[in-house]
C-alpha positions in Angstrom: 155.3 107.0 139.5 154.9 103.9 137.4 151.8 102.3 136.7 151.2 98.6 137.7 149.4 95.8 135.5 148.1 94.8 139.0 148.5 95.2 142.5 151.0 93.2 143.6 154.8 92.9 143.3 156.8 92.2 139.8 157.9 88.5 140.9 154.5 88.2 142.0 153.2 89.2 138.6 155.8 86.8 137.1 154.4 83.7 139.5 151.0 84.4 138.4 152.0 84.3 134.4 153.9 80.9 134.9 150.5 79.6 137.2 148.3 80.7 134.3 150.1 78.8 131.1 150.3 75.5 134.1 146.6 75.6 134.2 146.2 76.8 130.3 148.7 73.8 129.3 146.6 70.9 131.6 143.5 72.9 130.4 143.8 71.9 127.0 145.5 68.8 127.5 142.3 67.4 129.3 140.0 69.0 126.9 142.0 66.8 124.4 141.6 64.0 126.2 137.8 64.1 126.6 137.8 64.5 122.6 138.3 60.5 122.7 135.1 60.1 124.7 133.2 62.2 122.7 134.7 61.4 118.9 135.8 57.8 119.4 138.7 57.2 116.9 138.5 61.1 115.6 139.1 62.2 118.7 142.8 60.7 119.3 144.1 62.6 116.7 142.3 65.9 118.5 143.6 64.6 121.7 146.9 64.4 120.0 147.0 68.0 118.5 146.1 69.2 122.0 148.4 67.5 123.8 150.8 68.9 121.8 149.8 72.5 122.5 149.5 71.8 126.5 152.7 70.9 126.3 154.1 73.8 124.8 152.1 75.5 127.3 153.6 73.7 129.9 156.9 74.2 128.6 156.1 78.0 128.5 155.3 78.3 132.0 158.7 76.3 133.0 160.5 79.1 131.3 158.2 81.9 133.3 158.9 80.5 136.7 162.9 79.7 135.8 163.3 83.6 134.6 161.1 84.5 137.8 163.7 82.4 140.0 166.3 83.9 138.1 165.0 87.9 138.6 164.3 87.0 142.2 167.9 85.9 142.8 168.8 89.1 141.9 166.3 91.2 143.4 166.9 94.3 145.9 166.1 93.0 149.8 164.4 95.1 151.8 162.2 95.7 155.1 158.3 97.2 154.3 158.6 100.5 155.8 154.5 99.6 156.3 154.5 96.0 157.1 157.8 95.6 158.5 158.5 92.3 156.2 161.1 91.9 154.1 160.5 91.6 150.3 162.1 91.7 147.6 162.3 94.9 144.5 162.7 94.7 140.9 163.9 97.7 139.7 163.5 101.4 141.3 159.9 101.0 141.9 157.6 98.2 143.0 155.1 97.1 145.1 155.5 95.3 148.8 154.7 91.5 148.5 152.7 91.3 151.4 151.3 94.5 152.0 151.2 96.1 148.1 152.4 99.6 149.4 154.5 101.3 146.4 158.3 101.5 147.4 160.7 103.2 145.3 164.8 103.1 145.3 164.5 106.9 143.9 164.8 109.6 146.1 162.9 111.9 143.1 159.6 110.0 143.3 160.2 109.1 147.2 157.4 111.3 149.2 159.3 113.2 151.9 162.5 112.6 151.9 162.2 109.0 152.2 162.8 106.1 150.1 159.9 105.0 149.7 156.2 105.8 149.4 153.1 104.9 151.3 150.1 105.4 148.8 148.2 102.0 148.1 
């Protein structure tokens, strides 16, 4: 069975990347900002140099959520044999995005004879 970075579906995963660099990028941006209050006149080039890397932060996490759009386009449908939801599978294993139960596409690591698996 294939490990998992967390608990919670691949898109999911993806979401929470692209939420991360949005926060990162207005992070340092505002941090940048404050270096004017702080440094007077020094602190608009600092606020400059930051702004700068927010940005590309924020650029980074555009990219993230556009390949996360594009993967769940994609993505297998299919109804929670646990929850009863539908949600959506990357690959021949991942996790429910509602209930985290491990489903699988592979009848080899399906528990039996299903195809899917019920450990949390």
């Amino acid at each position: 069975m294939n490990k998992f970075f967390f608990k919670s579906a691949k898109i999911n995963e993806f979401r929470l990347w692209g939420l991360v660099f949005t926060l990162i990028g207005m992070g340092v941006m505002i941090l940048g900002t404050a270096g004017i209050v702080f440094w007077g006149q020094a602190g608009k080039i600092m606020a400059a140099i930051f702004m700068v890397i927010g940005m590309i932060s924020l650029l980074i996490s555009v990219a993230v959520y556009f390949w996360a759009g594009m993967m769940s386009t994609s993505a297998t449908m299919l109804e929670c044999p646990e929850c009863g939801k539908p949600t959506k599978m990357l690959g021949q294993t991942d996790r429910c995005m509602f209930c985290k139960t491990i489903l699988t596409l592979d009848p080899a690591q399906a528990t039996h004879g299903h195809t899917h698996t019920t450990t949390k």
